[in-house]
C-alpha positions, 0 to 999 in steps of 0.5 A: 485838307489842311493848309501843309498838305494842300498843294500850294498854287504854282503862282507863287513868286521865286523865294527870296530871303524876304520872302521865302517859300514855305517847306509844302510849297518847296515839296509841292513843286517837286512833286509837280515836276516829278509827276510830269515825267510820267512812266517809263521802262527801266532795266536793271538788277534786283539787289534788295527784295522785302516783302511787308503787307503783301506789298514789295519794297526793293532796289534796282541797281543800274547793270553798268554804272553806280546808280540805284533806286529805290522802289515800291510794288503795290499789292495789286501790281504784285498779283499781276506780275511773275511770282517768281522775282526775287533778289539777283534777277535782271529785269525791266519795269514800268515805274513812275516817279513818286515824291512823298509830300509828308515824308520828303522821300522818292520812290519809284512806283511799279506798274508792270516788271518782268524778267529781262528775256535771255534772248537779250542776256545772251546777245549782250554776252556774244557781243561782249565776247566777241569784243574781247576776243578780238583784242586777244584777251582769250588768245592761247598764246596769253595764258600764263602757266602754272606753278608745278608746286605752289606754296601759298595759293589765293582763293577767292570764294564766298565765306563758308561756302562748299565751293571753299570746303571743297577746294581746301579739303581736297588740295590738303588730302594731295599736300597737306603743306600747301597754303591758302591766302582766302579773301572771301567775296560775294559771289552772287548779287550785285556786290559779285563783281565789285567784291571778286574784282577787289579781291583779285587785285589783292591777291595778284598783288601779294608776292607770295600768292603763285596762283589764284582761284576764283570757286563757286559751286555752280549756279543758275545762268542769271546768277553767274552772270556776274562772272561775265562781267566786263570789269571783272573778266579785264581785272582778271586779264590784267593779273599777273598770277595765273587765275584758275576759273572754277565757277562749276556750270558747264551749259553756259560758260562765264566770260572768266572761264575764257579769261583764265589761264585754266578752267575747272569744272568744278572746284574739287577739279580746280584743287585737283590741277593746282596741287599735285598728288603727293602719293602720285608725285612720290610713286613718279619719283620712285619709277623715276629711280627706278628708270634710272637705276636700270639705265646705270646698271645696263651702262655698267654691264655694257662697260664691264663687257667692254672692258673684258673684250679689251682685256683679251686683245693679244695686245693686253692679254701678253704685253710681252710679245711686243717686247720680244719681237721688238727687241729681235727686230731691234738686235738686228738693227743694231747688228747690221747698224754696227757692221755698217758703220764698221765698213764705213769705217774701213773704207773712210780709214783707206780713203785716208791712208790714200790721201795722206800718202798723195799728200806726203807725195805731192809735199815740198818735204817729201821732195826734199827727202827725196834729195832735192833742194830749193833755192831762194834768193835773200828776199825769200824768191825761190829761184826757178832759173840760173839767170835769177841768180848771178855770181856772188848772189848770196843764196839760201838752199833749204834741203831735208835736213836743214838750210845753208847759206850760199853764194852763186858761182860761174853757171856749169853746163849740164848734160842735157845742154843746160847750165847751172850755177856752180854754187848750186853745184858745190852745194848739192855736192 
């Protein structure tokens, strides 16, 4: 062994500036460090599968976390082990750290590997849905409804896939004016979750994309599991466009399918309930029409009849007869009207000629007509009495024809033994 690939002796002091470690020594440490660790069993995802002289270069990627290694199967370990690995698969190896001295690299070297067992898959999977069961991401009442009519709709697929042939022939053959916004994506591997999580944040933050659709064509269960993945089925949730799920595999439903706000079987299905028939829409809008035409005529009809059943009402059929019945009644109103206030008339002129002639009767002229007078003193006083006025009193006698003045004389009996003044006697004389 020459001196840089023999191992250097672990008795060598710390390096110093003065005194530094020479590059084999550095690796001969590492290498020593590393073999310690021995074999241990691993799980994770084969993301890189190369076969070269009957050996097997790969990577393992962690099925969480950002981590990946790279590692190296032996043509001999590679007979033992199932024939039918390859990229996509979830496993777990026994491997054992390896530091290559001349080449300065690390690989994992694998003793044993096999497929992770299903038992396990789908134990992980109830577990992870029932976590997101119970916090409502699945509920019903969460599901977002769907445009009748989208105009631009987001479609997440893998690049010229049949799953994007189908929906975009489909869905044009029912609106040839419907638009697609495609963000193509991984959907098998372990970039799936990374690229469809990306590109369902893109297109939910479009303002134009109304709904998105996430399409595969089907598959087997271990490589659908991507669509199950949590990352994914919380982005998915958090959109806040509708999220149709066609990932086209009826056994084993991916957590998306729960998440989405609709599930296709298929992506012909998906195109099918996103976009709507136009020769259906247009037969919908003609039996419409037709309801409605049928419904105005029935209404017309029902009012024609209506009318007419108006019209031969005696009331509408001779207008006149309300006139004439009216007009007699109305004459014998104003007859018996006129006679009344005729009568009253009469009888309110007799009531007057009575009370006129009560009044001319009870009147101080009518007796004064009748030959009396009336005497009143100088003041005004009316005399009622010959001792309201003594001889020589200047006196006023008013008669029917007139007033004269006078003066009282010697009072003169009268026949009933009353005495009256003989100035009252020369005037009435």
């Amino acid at each position: 062994m020459t001196e840089t690939t023999r191992a250097p002796s672990m008795e060598v002091g710390p390096p110093t500036a003065d005194a530094p470690w020479p590059v084999a020594t550095l690796a001969g440490k590492i290498r020593g460090w590393i073999e310690r660790l021995g074999t241990a069993w691993v799980e994770g995802e084969i993301t890189q599968w190369g076969v070269s002289g009957g050996n097997v270069y790969g990577k393992l990627k962690d099925l969480n976390e950002d981590a990946t290694v790279s590692f190296t199967i032996w043509s001999s370990v590679k007979a033992r082990i199932p024939a039918d690995l390859k990229q996509g698969d979830r496993v777990i190896a026994a491997i054992k750290p390896n530091f290559w001295v001349k080449g300065g690299s690390l690989t994992m070297q694998v003793f044993d590997m096999r497929h992770v067992g299903l038992g396990d898959l789908l134990e992980r999977l109830e577990r992870l849905r029932q976590q997101l069961t119970a916090e409502g991401l699945f509920a019903p009442e969460r599901k977002k409804r769907l445009p009748f009519l989208p105009h631009t709709i987001g479609l997440v697929t893998g690049k010229d896939s049949d799953a994007e042939k189908d929906v975009l022939r489909n869905a044009q053959l029912r609106w040839p004016q419907v638009r697609f916004r495609t963000v193509y994506a991984a959907v098998q591997g372990d970039r799936t979750v990374a690229e469809v999580t990306a590109a369902i944040r893109k297109l939910d933050a479009d303002p134009e994309v109304e709904v998105i659709i996430v399409a595969r064509g089907g598959g087997d269960f271990q490589n659908l599991l991507g669509f199950s993945d949590e990352v994914l089925v919380r982005a998915a949730a958090a959109a806040a466009t509708p999220i149709v799920s066609a990932i086209g595999h009826e056994a084993d439903r991916p957590l998306l399918d729960d998440v989405a706000d609709l599930r296709a079987s298929t992506p012909t299905d998906a195109a099918k309930r996103v976009v709507p028939d136009v020769a259906e829409e247009l037969a919908r809008v003609q039996q419409a029409r037709a309801r409605i035409g049928m419904r105005v005529t029935h209404m017309i009809a029902a009012e024609i009849d209506r009318i007419g059943h108006l019209r031969t009402r005696p009331s509408l059929a001779s207008s006149s007869w309300i006139v004439d019945s009216r007009a007699e009644e109305l004459t014998r109103f104003v007859a018996r009207g006129a006679e009344l206030i005729e009568r009253s008339v009469d009888r309110e002129a007799r009531r007057v000629a009575e009370l006129r002639g009560q009044l001319r009767a009870l009147s101080p002229q009518g007796t004064l007509d009748r030959g009396y007078a009336i005497v009143q003193l100088a003041t005004g006083h009316v005399v009622t009495s010959p001792d309201e006025m003594p001889p020589g009193t200047d006196l006023r006698l008013t008669v029917s024809g007139g007033a004269v003045a006078a003066t009282a004389g010697a009072p003169i009996p009268s026949p009933a033994g009353h005495t009256e003044s003989a100035a009252t006697k020369t005037a009435l004389s």
